[in-house]
mmCIF file of the C-alpha atoms, coordinates in Angstrom:
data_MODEL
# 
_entry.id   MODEL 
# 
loop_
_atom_site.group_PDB 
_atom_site.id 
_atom_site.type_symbol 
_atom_site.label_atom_id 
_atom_site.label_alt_id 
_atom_site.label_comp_id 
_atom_site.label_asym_id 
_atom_site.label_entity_id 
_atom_site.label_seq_id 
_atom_site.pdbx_PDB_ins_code 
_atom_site.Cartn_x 
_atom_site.Cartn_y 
_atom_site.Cartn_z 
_atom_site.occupancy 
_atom_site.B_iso_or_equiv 
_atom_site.pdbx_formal_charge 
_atom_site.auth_seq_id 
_atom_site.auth_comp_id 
_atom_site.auth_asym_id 
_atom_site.auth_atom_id 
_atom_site.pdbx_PDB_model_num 
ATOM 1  C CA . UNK A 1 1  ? 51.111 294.019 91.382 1.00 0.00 ? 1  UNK A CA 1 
ATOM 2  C CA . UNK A 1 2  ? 54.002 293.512 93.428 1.00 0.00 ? 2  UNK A CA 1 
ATOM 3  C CA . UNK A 1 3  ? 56.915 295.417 94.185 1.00 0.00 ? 3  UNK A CA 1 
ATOM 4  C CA . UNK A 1 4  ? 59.599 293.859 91.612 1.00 0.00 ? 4  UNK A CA 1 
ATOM 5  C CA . UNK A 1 5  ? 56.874 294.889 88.930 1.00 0.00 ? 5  UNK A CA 1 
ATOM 6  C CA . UNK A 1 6  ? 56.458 298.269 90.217 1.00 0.00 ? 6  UNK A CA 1 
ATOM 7  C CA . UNK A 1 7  ? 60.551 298.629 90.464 1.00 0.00 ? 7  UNK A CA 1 
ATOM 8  C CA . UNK A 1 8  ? 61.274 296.946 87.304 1.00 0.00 ? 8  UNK A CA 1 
ATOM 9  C CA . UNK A 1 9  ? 58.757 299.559 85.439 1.00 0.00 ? 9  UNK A CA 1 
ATOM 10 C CA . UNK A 1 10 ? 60.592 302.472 86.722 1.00 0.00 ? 10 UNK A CA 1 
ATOM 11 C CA . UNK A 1 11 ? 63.545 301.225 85.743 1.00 0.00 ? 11 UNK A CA 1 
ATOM 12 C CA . UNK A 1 12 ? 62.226 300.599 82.502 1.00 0.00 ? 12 UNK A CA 1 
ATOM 13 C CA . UNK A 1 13 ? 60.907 304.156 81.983 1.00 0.00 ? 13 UNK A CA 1 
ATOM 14 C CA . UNK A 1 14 ? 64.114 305.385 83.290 1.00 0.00 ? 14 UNK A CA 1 
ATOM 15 C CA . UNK A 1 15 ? 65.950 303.606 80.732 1.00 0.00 ? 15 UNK A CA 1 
ATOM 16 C CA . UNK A 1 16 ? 63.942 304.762 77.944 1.00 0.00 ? 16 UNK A CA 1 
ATOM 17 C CA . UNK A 1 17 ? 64.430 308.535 79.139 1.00 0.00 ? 17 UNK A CA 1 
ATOM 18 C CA . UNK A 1 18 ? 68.308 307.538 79.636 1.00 0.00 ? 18 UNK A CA 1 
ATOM 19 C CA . UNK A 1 19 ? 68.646 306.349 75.915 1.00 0.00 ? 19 UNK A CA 1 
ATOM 20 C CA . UNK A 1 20 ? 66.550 308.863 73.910 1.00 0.00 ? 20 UNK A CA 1 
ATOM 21 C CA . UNK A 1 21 ? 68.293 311.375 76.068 1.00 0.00 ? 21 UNK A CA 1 
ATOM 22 C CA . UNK A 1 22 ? 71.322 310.066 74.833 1.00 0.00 ? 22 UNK A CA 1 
ATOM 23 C CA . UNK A 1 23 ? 70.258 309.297 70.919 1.00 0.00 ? 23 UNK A CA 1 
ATOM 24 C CA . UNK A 1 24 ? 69.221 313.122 71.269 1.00 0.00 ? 24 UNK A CA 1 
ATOM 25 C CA . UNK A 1 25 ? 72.447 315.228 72.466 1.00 0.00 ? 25 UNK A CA 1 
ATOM 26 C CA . UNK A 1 26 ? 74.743 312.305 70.450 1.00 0.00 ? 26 UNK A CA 1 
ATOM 27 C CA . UNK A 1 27 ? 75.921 310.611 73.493 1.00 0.00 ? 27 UNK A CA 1 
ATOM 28 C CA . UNK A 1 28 ? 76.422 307.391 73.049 1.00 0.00 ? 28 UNK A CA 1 
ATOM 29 C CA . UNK A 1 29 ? 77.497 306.204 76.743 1.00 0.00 ? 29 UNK A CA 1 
ATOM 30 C CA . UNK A 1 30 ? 74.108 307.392 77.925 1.00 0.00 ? 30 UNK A CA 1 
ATOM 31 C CA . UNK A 1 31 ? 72.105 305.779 75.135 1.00 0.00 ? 31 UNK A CA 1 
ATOM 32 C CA . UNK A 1 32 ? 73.767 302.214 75.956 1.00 0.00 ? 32 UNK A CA 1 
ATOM 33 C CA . UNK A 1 33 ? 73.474 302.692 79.981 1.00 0.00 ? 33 UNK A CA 1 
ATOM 34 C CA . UNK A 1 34 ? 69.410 303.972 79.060 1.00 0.00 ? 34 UNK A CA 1 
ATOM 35 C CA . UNK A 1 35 ? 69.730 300.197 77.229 1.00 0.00 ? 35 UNK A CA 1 
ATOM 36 C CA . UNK A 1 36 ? 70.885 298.303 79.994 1.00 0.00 ? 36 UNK A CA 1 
ATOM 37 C CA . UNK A 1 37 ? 68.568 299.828 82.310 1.00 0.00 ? 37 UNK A CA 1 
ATOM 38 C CA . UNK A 1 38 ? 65.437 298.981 80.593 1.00 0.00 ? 38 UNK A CA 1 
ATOM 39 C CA . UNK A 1 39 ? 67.008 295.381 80.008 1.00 0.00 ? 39 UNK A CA 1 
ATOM 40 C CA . UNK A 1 40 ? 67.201 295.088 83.340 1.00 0.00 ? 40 UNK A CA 1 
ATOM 41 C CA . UNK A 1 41 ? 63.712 296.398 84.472 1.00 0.00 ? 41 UNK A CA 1 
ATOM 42 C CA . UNK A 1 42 ? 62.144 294.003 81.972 1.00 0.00 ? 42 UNK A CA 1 
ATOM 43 C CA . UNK A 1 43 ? 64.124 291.240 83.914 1.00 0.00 ? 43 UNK A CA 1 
ATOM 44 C CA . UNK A 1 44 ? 63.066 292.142 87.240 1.00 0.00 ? 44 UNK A CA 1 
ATOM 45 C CA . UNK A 1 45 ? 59.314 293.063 86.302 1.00 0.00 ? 45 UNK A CA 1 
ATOM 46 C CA . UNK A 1 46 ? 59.089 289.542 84.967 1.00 0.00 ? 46 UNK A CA 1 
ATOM 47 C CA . UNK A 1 47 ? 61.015 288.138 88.028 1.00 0.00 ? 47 UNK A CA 1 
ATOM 48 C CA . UNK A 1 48 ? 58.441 289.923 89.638 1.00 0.00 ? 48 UNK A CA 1 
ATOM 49 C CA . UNK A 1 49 ? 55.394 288.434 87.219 1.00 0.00 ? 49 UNK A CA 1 
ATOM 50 C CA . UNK A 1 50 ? 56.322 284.469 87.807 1.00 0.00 ? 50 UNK A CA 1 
ATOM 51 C CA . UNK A 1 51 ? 56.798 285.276 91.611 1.00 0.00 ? 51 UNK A CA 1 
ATOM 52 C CA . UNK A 1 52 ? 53.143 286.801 91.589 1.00 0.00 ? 52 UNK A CA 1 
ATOM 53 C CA . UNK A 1 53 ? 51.943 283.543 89.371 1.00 0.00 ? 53 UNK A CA 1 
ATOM 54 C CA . UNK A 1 54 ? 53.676 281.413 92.339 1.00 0.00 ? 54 UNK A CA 1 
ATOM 55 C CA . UNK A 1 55 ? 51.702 282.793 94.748 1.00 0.00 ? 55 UNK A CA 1 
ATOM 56 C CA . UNK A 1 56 ? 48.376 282.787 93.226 1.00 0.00 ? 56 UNK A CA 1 
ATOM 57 C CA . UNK A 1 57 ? 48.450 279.547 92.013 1.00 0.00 ? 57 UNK A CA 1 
ATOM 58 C CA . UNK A 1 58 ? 48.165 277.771 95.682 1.00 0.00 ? 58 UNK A CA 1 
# 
């Protein structure tokens, strides 16, 4: 496992905690920005999966 995996988890479980946090108190703002940051640690995790299948391949 690699670091972008590792970082793009966290920012994936930040997310989630960002958007139910939001759904919960009614706050809409938060629930969208919890969105967007567990979009983008599913990007970078698999960023980080095809450069770990680049470098095991050779």
């Amino acid at each position: 496992m690699n670091e972008d995996q590792v970082k793009g988890q966290i920012k994936q479980v930040k997310g989630q905690v960002k958007e139910a946090t939001g759904k919960l108190i009614g706050n809409k703002t938060l629930e969208n920005k919890g969105k967007v940051q567990d979009i983008t640690g599913k990007i970078q995790e698999r960023y980080g999966d095809l450069k770990d299948d680049l470098t095991t391949s050779d």
